[in-house]
C-alpha positions as CSV (number, residue, x, y, z in Angstrom):
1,X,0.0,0.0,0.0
2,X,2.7,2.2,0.9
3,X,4.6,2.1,-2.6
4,X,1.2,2.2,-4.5
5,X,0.6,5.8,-2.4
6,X,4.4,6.9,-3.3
7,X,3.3,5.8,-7.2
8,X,0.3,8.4,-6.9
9,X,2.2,11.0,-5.1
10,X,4.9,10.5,-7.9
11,X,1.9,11.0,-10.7
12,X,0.3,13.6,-9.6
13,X,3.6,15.8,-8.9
14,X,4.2,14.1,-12.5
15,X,1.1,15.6,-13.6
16,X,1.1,19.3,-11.9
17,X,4.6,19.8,-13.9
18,X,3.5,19.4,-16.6
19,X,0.7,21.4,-15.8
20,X,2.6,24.3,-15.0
21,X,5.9,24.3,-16.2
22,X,8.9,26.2,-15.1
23,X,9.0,29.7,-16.3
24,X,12.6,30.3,-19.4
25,X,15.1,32.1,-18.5
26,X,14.9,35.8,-20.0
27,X,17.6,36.2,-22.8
28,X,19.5,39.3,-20.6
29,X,20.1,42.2,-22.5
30,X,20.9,46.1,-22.5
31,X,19.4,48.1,-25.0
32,X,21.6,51.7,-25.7
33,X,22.2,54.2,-28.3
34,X,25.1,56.4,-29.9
35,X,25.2,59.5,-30.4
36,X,24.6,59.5,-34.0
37,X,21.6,57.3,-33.4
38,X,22.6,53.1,-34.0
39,X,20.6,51.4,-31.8
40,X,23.0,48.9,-29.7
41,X,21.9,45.6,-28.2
42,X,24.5,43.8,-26.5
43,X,24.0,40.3,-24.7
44,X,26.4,38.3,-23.5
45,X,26.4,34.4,-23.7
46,X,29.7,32.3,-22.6
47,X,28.7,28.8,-23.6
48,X,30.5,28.8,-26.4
49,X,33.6,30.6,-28.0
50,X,31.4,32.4,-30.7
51,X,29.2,35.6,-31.4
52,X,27.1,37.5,-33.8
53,X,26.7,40.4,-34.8
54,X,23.2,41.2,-36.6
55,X,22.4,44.7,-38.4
56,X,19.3,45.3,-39.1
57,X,18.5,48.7,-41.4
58,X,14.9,50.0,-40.5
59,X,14.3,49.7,-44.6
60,X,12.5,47.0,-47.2
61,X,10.2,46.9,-50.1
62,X,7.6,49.1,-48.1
63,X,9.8,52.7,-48.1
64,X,10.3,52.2,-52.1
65,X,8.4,54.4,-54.7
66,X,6.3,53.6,-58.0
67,X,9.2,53.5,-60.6
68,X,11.6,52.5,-58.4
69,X,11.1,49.0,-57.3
70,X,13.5,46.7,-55.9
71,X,15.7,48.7,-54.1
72,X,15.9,47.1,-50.6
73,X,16.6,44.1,-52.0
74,X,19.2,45.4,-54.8
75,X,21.4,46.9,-51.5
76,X,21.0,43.5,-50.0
77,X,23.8,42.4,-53.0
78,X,25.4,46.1,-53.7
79,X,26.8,45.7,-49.8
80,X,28.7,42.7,-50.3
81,X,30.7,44.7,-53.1
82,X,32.9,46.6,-51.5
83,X,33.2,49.4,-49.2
84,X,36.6,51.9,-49.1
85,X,38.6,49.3,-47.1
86,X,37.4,46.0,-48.4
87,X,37.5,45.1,-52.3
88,X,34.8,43.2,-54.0
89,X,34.7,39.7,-52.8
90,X,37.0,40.2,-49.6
91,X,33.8,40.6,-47.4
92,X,33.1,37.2,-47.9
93,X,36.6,35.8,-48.1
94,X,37.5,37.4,-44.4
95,X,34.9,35.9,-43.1
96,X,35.0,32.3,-44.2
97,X,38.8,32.1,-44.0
98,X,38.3,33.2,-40.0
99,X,35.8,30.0,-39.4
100,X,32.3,31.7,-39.8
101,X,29.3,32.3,-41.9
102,X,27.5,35.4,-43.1
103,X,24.2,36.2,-45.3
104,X,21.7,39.1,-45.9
105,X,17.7,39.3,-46.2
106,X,15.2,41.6,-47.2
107,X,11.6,41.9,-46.4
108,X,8.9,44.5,-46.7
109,X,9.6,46.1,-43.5
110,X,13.7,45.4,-43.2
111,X,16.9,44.5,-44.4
112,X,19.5,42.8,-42.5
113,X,23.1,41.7,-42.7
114,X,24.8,39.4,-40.3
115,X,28.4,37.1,-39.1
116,X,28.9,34.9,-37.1
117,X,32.7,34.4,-36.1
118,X,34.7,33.1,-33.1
119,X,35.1,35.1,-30.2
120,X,39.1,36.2,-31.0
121,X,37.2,37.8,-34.2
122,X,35.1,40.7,-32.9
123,X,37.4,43.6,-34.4
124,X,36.9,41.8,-37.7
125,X,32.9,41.7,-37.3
126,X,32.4,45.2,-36.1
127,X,35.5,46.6,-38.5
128,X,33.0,44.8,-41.8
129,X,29.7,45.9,-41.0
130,X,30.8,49.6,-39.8
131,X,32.9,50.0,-43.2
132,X,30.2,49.2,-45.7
133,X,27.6,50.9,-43.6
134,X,30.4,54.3,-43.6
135,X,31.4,54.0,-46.9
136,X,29.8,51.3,-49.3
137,X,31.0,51.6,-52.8
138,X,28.0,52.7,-54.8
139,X,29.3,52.8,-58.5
140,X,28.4,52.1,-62.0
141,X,30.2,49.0,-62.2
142,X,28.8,47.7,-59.3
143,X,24.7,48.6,-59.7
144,X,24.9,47.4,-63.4
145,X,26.7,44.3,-62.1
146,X,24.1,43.5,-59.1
147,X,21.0,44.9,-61.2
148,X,21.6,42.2,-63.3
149,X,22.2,39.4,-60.7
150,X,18.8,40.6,-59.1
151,X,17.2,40.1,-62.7
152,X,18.2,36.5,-62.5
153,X,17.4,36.2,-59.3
154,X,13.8,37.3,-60.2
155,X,13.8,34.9,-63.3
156,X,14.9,32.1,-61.3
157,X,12.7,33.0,-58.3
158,X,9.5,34.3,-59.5
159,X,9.2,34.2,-63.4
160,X,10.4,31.0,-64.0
161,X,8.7,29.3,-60.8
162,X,5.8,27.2,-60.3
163,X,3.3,29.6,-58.3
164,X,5.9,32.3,-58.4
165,X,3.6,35.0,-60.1
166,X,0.6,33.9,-57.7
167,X,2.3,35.0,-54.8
168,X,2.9,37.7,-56.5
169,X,-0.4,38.9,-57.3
170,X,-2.0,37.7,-54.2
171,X,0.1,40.6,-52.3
172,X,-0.6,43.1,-54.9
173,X,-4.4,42.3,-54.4
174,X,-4.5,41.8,-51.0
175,X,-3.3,45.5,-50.7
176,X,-4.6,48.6,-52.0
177,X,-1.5,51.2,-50.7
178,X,1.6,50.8,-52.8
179,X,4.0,50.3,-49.3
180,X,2.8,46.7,-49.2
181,X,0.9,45.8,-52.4
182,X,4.8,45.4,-54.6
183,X,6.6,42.6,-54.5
184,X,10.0,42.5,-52.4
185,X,12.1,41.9,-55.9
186,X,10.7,44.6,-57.5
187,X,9.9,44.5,-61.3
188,X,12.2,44.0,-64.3
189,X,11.4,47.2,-65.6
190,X,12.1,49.7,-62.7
191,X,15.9,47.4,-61.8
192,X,16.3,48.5,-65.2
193,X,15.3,52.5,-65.1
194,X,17.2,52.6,-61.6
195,X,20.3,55.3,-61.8
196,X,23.4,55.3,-60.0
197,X,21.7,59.0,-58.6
198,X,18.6,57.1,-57.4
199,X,21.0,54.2,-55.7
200,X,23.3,56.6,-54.0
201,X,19.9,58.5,-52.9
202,X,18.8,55.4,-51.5
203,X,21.7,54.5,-49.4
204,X,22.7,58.0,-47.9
205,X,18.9,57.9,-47.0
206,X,18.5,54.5,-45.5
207,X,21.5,52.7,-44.6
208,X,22.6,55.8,-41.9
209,X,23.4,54.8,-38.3
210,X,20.4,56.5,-37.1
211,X,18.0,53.9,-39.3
212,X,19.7,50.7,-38.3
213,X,20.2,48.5,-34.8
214,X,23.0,46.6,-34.4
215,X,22.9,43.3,-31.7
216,X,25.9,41.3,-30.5
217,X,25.3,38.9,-28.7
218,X,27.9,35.9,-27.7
219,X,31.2,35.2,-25.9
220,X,32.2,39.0,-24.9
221,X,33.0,41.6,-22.4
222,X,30.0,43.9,-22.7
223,X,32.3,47.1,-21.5
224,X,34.9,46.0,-23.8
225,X,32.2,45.0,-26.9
226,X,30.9,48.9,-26.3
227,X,34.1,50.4,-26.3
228,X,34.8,48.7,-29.7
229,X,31.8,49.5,-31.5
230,X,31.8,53.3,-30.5
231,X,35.1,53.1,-32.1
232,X,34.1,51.1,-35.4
233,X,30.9,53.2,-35.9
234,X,30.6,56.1,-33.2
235,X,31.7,58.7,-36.1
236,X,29.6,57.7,-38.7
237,X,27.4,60.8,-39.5
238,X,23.3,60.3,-39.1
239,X,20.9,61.1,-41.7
240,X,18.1,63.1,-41.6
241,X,15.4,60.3,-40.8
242,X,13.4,58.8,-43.3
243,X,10.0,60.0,-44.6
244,X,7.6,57.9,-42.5
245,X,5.7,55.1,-44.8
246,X,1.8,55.5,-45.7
247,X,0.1,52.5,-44.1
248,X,-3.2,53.3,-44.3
249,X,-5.2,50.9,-46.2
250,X,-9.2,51.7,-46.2
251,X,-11.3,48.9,-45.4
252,X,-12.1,45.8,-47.7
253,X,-15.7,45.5,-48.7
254,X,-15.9,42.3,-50.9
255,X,-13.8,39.4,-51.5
256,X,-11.0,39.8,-54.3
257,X,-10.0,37.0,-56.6
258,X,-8.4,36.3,-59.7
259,X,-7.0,33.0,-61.4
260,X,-4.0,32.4,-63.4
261,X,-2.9,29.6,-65.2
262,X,0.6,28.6,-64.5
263,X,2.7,26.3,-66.9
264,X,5.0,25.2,-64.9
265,X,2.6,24.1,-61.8
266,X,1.2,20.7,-61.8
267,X,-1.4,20.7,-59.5
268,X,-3.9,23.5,-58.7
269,X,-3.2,25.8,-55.8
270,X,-5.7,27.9,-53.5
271,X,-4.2,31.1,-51.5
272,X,-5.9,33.2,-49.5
273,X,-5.4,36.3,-47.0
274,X,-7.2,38.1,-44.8
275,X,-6.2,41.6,-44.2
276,X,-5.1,41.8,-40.1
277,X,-4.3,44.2,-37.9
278,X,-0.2,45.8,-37.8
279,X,2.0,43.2,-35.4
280,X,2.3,45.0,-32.3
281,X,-1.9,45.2,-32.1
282,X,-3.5,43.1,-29.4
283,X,-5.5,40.6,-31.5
284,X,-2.3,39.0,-33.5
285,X,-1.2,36.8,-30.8
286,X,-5.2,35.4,-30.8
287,X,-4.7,35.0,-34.4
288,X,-1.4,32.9,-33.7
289,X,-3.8,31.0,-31.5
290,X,-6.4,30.4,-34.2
291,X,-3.5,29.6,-36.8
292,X,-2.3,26.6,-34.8
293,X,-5.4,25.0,-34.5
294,X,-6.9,25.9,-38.3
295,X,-4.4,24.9,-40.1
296,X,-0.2,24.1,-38.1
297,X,0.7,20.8,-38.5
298,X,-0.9,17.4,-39.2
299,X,-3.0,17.6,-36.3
300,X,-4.9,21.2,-37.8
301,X,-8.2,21.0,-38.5
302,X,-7.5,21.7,-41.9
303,X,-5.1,19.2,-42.4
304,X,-7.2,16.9,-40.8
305,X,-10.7,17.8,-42.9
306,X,-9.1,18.7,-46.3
307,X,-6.0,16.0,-46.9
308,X,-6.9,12.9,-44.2
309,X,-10.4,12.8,-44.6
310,X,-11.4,14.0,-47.7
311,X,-8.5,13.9,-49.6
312,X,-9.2,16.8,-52.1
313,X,-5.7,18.1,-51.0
314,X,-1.9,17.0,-50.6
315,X,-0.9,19.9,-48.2
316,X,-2.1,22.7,-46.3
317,X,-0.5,25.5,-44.7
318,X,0.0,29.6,-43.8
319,X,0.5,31.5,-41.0
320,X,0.4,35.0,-39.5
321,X,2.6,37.8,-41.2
322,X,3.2,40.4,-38.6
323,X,4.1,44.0,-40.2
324,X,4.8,47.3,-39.1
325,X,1.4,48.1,-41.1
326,X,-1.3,46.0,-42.0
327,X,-0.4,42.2,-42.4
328,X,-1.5,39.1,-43.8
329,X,-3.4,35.8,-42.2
330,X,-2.2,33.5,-45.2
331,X,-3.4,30.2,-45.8
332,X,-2.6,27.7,-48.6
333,X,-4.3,24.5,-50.3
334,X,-2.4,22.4,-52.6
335,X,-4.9,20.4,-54.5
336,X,-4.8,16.8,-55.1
337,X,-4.7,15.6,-58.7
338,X,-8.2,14.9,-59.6
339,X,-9.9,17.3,-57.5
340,X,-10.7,20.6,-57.9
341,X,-10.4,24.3,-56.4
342,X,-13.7,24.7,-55.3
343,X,-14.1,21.7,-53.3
344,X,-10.9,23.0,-51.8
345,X,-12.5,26.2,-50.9
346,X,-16.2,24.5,-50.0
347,X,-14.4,23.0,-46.9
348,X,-11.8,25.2,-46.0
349,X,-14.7,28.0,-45.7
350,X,-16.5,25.2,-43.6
351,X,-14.1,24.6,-40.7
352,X,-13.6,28.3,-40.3
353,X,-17.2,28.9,-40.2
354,X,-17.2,25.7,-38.1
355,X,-14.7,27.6,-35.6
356,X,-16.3,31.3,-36.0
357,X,-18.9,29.3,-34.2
358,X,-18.1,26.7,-32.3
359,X,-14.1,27.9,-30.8
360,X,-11.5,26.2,-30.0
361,X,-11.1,23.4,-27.8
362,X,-8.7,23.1,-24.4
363,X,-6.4,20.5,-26.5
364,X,-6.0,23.0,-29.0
365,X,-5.1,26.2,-27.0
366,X,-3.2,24.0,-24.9
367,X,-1.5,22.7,-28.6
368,X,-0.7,26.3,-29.1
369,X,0.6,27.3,-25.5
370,X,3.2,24.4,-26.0
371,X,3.9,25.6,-29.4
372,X,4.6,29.1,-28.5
373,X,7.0,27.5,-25.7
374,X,8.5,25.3,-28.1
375,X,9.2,28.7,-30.3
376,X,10.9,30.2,-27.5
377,X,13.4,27.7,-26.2
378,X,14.2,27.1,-30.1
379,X,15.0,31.2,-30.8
380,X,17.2,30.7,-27.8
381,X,19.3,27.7,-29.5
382,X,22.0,29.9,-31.3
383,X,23.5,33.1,-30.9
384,X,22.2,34.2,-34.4
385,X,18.4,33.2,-33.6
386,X,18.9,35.7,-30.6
387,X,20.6,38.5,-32.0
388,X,18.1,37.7,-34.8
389,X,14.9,38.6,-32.8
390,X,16.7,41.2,-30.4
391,X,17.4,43.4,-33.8
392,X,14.2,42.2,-36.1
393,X,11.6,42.8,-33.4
394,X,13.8,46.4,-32.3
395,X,13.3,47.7,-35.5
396,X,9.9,47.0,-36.6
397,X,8.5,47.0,-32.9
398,X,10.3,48.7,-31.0
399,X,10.5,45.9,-28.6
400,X,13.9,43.7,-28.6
401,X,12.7,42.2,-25.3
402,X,9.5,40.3,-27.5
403,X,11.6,36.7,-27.6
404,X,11.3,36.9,-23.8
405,X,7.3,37.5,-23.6
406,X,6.0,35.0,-26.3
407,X,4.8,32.3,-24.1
408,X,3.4,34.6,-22.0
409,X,1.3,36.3,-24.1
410,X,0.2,33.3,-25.8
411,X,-0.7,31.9,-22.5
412,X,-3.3,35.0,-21.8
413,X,-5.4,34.3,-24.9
414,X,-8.6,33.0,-23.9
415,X,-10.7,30.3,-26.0
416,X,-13.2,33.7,-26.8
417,X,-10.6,35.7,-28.1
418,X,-9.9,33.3,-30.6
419,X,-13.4,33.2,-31.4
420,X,-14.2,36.9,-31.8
421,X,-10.4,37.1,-33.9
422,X,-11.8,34.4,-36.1
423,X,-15.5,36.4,-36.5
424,X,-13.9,40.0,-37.2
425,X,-10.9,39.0,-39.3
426,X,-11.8,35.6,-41.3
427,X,-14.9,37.3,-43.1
428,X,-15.9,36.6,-47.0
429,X,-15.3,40.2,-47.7
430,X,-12.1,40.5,-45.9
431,X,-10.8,38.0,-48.2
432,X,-8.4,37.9,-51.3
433,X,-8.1,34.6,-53.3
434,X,-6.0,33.3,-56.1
435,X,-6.6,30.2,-57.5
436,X,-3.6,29.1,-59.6
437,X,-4.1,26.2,-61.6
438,X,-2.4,24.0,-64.6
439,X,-1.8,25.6,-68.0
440,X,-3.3,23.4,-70.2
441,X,-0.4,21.8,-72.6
442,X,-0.5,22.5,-76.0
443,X,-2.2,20.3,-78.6
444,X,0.2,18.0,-80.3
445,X,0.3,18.6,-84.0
446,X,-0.1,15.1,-85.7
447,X,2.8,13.7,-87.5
448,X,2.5,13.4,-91.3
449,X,1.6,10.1,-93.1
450,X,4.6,8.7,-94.1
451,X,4.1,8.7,-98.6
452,X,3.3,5.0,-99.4
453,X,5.8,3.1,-101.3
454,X,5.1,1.8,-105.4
């Protein structure tokens, strides 16, 4: 009796762990800023000899212009060129030959740069990104040579990719103010009108101290990390600030759609977004909530409704696109072979009606509690992840400390939240929809008889 009442005891402490379980560490961090404006975020993580440094420019496809698309993303290759100290090529070559790894990305909302190097290497790190950012070499040479890798990029990408001008057209319908509605690669024609005027424009504009955050975080002496960056980039001169973006997008009325046929897909694909609120509004982290259970994983209802049961698709998928504006609750069908769009659409309109109604269940907000823990030990796993998130969420939220609040928040969303997120944001009208779907292949001409012999 006595071991069976230890067993029980065991369980149920067994059982209340898992129920509540302990509370992550807070990534620590200190959040300053130089004189001439660069946000600095250093944190300092002795686990292993490595760091990385992560800049992130407050500027992507949203601050371009009609005419001059592309831009954001044209810098993201123009700043591996060259700079006054470092030749075309050598950015790369420094960094590789020292035993680390670097890349860039652009977004609508930012464009970011980042190294990641061991811990004897933090001159080199902060000596690269402070040079390009003082002095990048914008010339002719180098635009016409970029303009054009961008161009293939775009064929390669978009033009000459299954579903690549759906996705394209999905944003440009989705949106009716030009910040948002372009696509982050811009347009053939306006890499082509661009001048070497417009691109040094661009950079004195946008690429400036005071529109950029810089995080470090790894294997360092904050004091000494400080001292080293206010040498590397404490003289670079600010800019006057950037002309704030137009968000402002009036309110959808009626469902948008269009269909394209696509020659190089092979099955038929159903997008779909709903406009949402800007990221930092109270109602995206009930959306998150709804996400998980509509349509994250095999377990979604969506999943389960549309490819296990009925098998009218292969995949399903989406998710939340938080923005410094307006963003996007995506969601994607891939149709089986044999089936057809609109079935797709008949029961993917069903289970969100089916939730507008009904809610979610306990298993599923519970699903999505553990999910949003899951997200936070994993943006933990790696310097980079961190210094990631510390200089993303800075510069389009303000809020570098957001990797350290995620389970939280997620945890205060209540079963009606979701509900009333799913009834004001996943309307008919509220929706765009682009069905892409096979081009049909040309006929075959027939052969000619062959003449017949005497």
């Amino acid at each position: 009796m006595r071991k069976f009442l230890l067993l029980l005891l065991a369980c149920a402490v067994g059982a209340s762990t898992a129920q509540a379980p302990k509370p992550i560490p807070p990534v620590q961090f200190t959040d300053t800023r130089l004189d001439n404006g660069l946000r600095v975020i250093l944190s300092e993580d002795h686990h292993a000899p490595v760091y990385a440094i992560f800049v992130a420019y407050g500027v992507g496809s949203k601050d371009e212009r009609p005419g001059r698309t592309g831009f954001a993303h044209l810098f993201e290759h123009m700043m591996f060129k060259g700079s006054a100290n470092v030749g075309p090529g050598e950015h790369f070559y420094l960094v590789f030959t020292n035993g680390g790894t670097m890349n860039g990305a652009t977004s609508p909302d930012t464009t970011v740069y980042f190294e990641v190097l061991p811990k004897n290497q933090l001159d080199l790190g902060l000596f690269l990104e402070s040079d390009r950012m003082r002095s990048l070499a914008v010339t002719q040479e180098n635009l016409d040579n970029q303009r054009d890798t961008v161009k293939e990029e775009r064929r390669q990408s978009v033009d000459n990719q299954a579903y690549g001008p759906s996705s394209e057209r999905l944003t440009e319908l989705a949106y009716d103010t030009f910040a948002y509605k372009h696509s982050v690669i811009g347009s053939m024609e306006d890499l082509n009108a661009a001048t070497l005027e417009d691109v040094k424009e661009f950079f004195r504009t946008y690429y400036a101290p005071n529109n950029a955050v810089l995080a470090l975080v790894g294997d360092f002496d904050s004091a000494e990390a400080m001292a080293k960056i206010k040498k590397y980039f404490g003289d670079i001169p600010r800019q006057p600030p950037p002309k704030p973006v137009d968000f402002r997008e009036p309110p959808q009325t009626a469902e948008r759609r269009d269909r394209l046929e696509d020659k190089l897909a092979r099955l038929a694909r159903v997008s779909v977004a709903y406009k949402i609120p800007p990221g930092t509004h109270p109602d995206i982290e009930a959306l998150n909530v709804l996400h998980v259970a509509l349509a994250s994983g095999e377990s979604s209802r969506l999943y389960q409704r549309l490819v296990r049961e009925s098998q009218v698709a292969v995949s399903v998928g989406g998710g939340v696109s938080e923005r410094i504006g307006p963003g996007l609750y995506l969601l994607t069908v891939m149709v089986q072979g044999g089936r057809t769009p609109e079935e797709a659409e008949r029961l993917m309109y069903e289970e969100i009606a089916r939730l507008q109604q009904e809610g979610i269940t306990p298993k599923e907000l519970l699903r999505a509690r553990t999910a949003a823990r899951r997200s936070a030990v994993s943006v933990r796993s790696s310097v980079l992840s961190r210094a990631s998130s510390l200089a993303g969420d800075a510069v389009r939220f303000n809020d570098p400390g957001r990797l350290n609040t995620i389970e939280q928040r997620r945890a205060a969303v209540t079963a009606e939240q979701v509900r009333e997120a799913a009834r004001k944001y996943l309307r008919p009208e509220n929706r765009t929809v682009v069905v892409t779907v096979p081009a049909a292949s040309p006929p075959v001409a027939p052969k000619p008889a062959a003449a017949k012999k005497d």
